[in-house]
LOKOLTOR-319370 format. One record per residue (C-alpha): residue number from 1; x, y, z. Coordinates in steps of 0.5 Angstrom, whole numbers, plus 500, padded with zeros to 3 digits. Layout:
+------+-----+-----+-----+
! resi !  c1 !  c2 !  c3 !
+------+-----+-----+-----+
!  NUM !   X !   Y !   Z !
...
+------+-----+-----+-----+
//
This chain:
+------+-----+-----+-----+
! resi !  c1 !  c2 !  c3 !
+------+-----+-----+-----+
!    1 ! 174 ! 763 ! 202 !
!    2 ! 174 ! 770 ! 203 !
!    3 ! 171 ! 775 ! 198 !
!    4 ! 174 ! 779 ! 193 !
!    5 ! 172 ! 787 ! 193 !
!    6 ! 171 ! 786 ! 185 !
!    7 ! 165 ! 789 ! 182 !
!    8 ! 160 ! 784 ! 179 !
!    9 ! 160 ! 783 ! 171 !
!   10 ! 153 ! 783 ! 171 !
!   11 ! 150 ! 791 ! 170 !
!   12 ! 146 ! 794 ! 174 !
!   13 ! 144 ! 800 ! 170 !
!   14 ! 137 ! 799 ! 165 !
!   15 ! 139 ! 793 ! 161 !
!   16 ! 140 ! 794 ! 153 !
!   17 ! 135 ! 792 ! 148 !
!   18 ! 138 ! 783 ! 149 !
!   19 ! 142 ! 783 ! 155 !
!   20 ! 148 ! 780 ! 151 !
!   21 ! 148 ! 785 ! 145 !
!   22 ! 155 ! 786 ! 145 !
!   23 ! 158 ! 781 ! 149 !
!   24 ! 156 ! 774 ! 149 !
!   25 ! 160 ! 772 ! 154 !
!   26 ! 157 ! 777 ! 160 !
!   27 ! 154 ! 775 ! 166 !
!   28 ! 147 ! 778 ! 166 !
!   29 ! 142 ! 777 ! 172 !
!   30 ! 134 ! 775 ! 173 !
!   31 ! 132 ! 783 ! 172 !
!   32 ! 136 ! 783 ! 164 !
!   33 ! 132 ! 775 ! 164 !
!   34 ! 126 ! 778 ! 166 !
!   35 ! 126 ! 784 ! 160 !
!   36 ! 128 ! 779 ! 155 !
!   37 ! 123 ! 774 ! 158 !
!   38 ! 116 ! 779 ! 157 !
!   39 ! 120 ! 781 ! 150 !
!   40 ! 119 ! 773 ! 148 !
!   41 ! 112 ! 773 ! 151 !
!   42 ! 110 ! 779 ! 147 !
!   43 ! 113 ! 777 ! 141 !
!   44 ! 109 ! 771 ! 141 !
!   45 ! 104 ! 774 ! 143 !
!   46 ! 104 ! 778 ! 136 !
!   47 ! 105 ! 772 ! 132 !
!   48 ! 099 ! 769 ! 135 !
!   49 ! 094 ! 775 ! 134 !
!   50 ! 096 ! 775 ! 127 !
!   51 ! 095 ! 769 ! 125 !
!   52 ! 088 ! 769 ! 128 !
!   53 ! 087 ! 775 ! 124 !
!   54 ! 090 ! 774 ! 118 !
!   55 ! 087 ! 766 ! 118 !
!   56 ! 079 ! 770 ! 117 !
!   57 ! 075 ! 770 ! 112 !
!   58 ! 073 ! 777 ! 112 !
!   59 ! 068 ! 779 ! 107 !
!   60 ! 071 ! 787 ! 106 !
!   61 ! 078 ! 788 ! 108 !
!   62 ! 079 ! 795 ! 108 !
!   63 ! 086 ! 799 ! 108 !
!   64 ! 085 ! 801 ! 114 !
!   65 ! 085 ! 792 ! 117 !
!   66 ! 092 ! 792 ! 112 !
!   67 ! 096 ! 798 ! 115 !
!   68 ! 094 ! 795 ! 122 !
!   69 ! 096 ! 788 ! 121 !
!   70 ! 103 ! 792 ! 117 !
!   71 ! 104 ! 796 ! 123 !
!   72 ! 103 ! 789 ! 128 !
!   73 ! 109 ! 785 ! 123 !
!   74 ! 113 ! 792 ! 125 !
!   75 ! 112 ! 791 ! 132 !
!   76 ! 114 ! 782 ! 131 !
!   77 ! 120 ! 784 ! 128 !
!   78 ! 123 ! 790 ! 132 !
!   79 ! 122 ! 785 ! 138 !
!   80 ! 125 ! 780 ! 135 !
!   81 ! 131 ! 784 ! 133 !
!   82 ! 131 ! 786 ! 140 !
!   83 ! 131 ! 779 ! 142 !
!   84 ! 138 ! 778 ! 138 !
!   85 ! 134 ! 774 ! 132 !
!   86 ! 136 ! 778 ! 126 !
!   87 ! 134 ! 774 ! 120 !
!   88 ! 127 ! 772 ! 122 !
!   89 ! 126 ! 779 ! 124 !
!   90 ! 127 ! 781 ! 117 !
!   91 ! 122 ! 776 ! 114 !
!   92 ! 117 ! 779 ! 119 !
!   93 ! 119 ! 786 ! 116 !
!   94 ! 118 ! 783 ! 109 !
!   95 ! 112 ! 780 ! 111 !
!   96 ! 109 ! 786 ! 114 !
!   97 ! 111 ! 791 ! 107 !
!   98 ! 107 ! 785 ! 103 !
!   99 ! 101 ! 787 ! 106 !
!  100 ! 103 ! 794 ! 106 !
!  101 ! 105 ! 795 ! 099 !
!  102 ! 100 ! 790 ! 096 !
!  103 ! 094 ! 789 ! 100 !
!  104 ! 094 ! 781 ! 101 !
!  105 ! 094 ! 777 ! 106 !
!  106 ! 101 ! 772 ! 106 !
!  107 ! 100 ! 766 ! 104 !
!  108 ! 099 ! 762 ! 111 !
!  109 ! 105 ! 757 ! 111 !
!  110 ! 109 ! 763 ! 112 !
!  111 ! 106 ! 765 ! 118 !
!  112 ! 107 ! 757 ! 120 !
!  113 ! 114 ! 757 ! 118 !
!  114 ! 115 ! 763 ! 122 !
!  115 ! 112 ! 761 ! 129 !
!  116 ! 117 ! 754 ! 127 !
!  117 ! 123 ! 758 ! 125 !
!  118 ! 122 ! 763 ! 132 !
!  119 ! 121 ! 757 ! 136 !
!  120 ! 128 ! 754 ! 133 !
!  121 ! 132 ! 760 ! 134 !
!  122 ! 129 ! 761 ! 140 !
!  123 ! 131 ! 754 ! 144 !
!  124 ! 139 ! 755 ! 141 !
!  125 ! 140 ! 761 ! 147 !
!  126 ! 142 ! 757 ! 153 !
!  127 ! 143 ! 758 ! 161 !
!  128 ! 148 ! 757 ! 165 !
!  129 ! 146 ! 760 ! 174 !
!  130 ! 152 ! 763 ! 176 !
!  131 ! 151 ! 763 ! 184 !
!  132 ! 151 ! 770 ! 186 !
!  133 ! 158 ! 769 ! 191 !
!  134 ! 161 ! 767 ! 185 !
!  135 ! 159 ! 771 ! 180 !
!  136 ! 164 ! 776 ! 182 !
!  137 ! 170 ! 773 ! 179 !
!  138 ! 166 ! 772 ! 172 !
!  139 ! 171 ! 776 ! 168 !
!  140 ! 174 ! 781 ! 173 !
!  141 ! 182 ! 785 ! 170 !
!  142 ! 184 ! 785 ! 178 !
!  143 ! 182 ! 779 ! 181 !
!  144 ! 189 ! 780 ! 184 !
!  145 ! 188 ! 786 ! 185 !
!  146 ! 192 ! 793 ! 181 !
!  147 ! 199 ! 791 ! 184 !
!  148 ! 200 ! 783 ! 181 !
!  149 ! 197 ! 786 ! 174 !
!  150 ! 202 ! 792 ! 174 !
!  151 ! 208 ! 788 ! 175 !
!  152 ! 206 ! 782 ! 172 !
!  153 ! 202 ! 783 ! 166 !
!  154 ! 203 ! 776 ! 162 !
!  155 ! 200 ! 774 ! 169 !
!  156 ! 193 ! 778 ! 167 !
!  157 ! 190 ! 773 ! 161 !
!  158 ! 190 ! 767 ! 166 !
!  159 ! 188 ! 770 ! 172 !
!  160 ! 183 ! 772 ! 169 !
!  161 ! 181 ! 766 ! 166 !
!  162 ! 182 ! 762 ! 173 !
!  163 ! 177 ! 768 ! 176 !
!  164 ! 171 ! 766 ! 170 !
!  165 ! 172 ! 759 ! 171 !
!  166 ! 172 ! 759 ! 178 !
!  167 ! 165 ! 762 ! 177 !
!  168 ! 163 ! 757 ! 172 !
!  169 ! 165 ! 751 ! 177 !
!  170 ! 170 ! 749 ! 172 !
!  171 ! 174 ! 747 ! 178 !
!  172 ! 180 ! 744 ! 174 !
!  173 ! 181 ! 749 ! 169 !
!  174 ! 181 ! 754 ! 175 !
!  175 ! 187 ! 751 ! 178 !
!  176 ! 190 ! 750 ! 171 !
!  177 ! 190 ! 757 ! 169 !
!  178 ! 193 ! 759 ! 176 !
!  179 ! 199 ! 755 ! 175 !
!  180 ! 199 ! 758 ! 169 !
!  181 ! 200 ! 765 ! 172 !
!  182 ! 204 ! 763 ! 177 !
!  183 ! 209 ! 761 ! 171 !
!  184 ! 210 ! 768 ! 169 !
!  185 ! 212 ! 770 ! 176 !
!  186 ! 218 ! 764 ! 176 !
!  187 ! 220 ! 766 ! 170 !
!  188 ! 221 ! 773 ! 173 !
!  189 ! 225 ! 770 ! 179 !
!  190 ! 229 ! 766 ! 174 !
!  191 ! 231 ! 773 ! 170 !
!  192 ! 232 ! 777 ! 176 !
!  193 ! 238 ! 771 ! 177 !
!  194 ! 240 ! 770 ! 170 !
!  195 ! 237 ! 764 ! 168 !
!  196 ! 231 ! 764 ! 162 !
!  197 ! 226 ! 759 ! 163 !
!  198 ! 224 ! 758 ! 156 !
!  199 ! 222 ! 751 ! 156 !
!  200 ! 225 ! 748 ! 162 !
!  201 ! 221 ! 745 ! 166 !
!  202 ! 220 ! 747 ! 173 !
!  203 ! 224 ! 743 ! 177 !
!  204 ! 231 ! 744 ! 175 !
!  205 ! 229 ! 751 ! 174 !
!  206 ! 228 ! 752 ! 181 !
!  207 ! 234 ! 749 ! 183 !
!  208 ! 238 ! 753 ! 179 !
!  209 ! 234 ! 759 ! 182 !
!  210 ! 236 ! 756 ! 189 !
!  211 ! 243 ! 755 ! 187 !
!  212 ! 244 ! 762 ! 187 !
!  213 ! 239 ! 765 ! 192 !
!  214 ! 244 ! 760 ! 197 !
!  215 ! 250 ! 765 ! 194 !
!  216 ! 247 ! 772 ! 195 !
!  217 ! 251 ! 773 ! 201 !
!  218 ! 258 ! 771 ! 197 !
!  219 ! 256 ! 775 ! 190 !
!  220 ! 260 ! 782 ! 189 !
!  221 ! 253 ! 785 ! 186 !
!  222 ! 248 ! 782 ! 192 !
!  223 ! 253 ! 782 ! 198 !
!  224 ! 253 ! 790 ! 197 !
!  225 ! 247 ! 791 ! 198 !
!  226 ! 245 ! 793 ! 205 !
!  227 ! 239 ! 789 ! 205 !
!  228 ! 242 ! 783 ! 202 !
!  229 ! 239 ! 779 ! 208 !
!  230 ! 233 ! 780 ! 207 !
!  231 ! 232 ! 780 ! 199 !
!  232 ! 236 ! 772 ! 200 !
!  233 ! 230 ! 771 ! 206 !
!  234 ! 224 ! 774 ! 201 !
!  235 ! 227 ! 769 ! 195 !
!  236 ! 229 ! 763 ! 198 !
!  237 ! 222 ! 763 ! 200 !
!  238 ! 219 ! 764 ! 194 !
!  239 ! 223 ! 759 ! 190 !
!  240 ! 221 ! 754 ! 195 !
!  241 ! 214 ! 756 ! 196 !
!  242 ! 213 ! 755 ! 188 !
!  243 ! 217 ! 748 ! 188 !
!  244 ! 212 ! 746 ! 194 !
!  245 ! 207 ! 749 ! 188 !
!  246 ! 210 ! 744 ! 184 !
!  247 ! 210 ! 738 ! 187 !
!  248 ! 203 ! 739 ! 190 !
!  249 ! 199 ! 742 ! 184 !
!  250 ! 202 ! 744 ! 178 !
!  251 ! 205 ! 737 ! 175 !
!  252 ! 199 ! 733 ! 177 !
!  253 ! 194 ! 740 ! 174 !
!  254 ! 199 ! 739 ! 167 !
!  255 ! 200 ! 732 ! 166 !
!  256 ! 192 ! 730 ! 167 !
!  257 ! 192 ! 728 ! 173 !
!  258 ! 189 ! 732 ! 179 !
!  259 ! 182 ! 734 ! 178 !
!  260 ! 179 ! 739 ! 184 !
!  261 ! 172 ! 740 ! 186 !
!  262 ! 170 ! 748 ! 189 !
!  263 ! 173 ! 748 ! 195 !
!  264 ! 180 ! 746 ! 193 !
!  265 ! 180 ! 751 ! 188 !
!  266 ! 178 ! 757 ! 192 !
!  267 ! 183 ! 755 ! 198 !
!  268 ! 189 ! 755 ! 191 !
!  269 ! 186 ! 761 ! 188 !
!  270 ! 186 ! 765 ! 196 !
!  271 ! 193 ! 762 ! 196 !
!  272 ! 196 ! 764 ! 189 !
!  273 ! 193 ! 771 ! 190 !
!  274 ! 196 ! 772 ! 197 !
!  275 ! 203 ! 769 ! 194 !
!  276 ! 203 ! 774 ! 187 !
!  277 ! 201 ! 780 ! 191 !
!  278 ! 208 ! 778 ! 195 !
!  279 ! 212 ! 777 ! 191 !
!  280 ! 209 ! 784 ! 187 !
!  281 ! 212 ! 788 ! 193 !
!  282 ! 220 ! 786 ! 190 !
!  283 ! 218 ! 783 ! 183 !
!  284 ! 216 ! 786 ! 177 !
!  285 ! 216 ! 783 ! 170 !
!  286 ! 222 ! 786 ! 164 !
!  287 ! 226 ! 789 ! 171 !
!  288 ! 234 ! 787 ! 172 !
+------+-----+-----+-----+
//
């Protein structure tokens, strides 16, 4: 399958304080990883020492040892902040302004709670490896490039929902979503001959197009124009190009019947993205 010229979604800039923060759904790389690893490994760290330290049986525990471990809890919690867990870094802050303020240790089954909580929250942040020549289509607004979304802009939901499934490996979906687009390209056809597509289904729509593409030469608006050949050329195969669409995916994807693996779903996306920025050169969406 050929390479779109997209820019990744993944930053290459310095990566924010959790590679996420603002967008969940981002694509991060092995270097937003890596910051978000040590962040985990030094918030641990942290934990650890505090337990140790506050788990001894000093004879005289002086200001000075209760500021040192206030100012460790505050470090424990601005890194659990950056890790994005929001509330144990507030029982850390608590934790940390107890010592502070009264001069006692916390009881230890607070610390115990803590490591366990932490560890909870922790486990809930899960992967998903996207391969670096598919992480291209993760979330991109021109997958088909600046034409197809200009004249189509209906068009840009699902074409971009197929570009971040086709990155995810969820193939189905991917074609699913590309026959959704092209949905939006027979209902301009439709209208740029009359006929709505509402809630019709596909095939008799399309006939009706053709019907009506066979009497371009024979209608007084069409005949006219001096290109009127060409523009039935152009039509008649567009409308059979979207009833071979038709029979070959779109009714298997809809009605639960087709399932396609990664090959497949490049090859209909390679093709879905050839035939709209095509059409994108005579069609746009709200034009008589």
């Amino acid at each position: 399958m050929s390479t779109l010229a997209a820019e990744r979604s993944f930053s290459r800039d310095a990566p924010p304080a959790c590679p996420w923060q603002g967008n969940p759904n981002r694509l991060v790389s092995l270097r937003d990883m890596q910051f978000f690893v040590a962040k985990t490994i030094r918030a641990m760290d942290l934990l650890r020492v505090l337990e140790t330290e506050l788990s001894e049986e000093l004879p005289i525990q002086s200001p000075t040892w209760y500021e040192s471990c206030a100012t460790k809890f505050d470090e424990l919690s601005g890194t659990l902040d950056q890790l994005g867990l929001p509330r144990q870094s507030k029982r850390v802050a608590e934790l940390g302004a107890f010592m502070r303020t009264h001069r006692r240790v916390p009881d230890q089954k607070y610390l115990a709670e803590l490591r366990l909580l932490i560890y909870h929250d922790l486990e809930g942040f899960v992967f998903e490896a996207v391969p670096v020549h598919r992480a291209e289509f993760y979330e991109q607004e021109s997958l088909f490039g600046p034409k197809v979304r200009e004249n189509f802009p209906s068009a840009a939901y699902d074409i971009r929902e197929a570009g971040s499934c086709y990155a995810l490996g969820r193939w189905t979906a991917c074609v699913f979503h590309l026959m959704r687009a092209l949905e939006s390209a027979l209902a301009t056809l439709g209208a740029l001959f009359g006929e709505t597509l509402s809630y019709a289904t596909w095939g008799p729509f399309i006939e009706k197009i053709e019907k009506k593409i066979r009497e371009m030469d024979r209608d007084l608006i069409w005949k006219t124009k001096p290109d009127c050949k060409e523009q039935q050329e152009f039509y008649a195969q567009a409308a059979s190009h979207l009833g071979i669409v038709k029979d070959a995916w779109r009714n298997c994807t809809a009605h639960a019947r087709g399932k396609y693996d990664e090959k497949e779903a490049g090859d209909i996306m390679t093709g879905v993205r050839a035939f709209m920025q095509k059409l994108a050169t005579r069609l746009q969406e709200g034009t008589p």
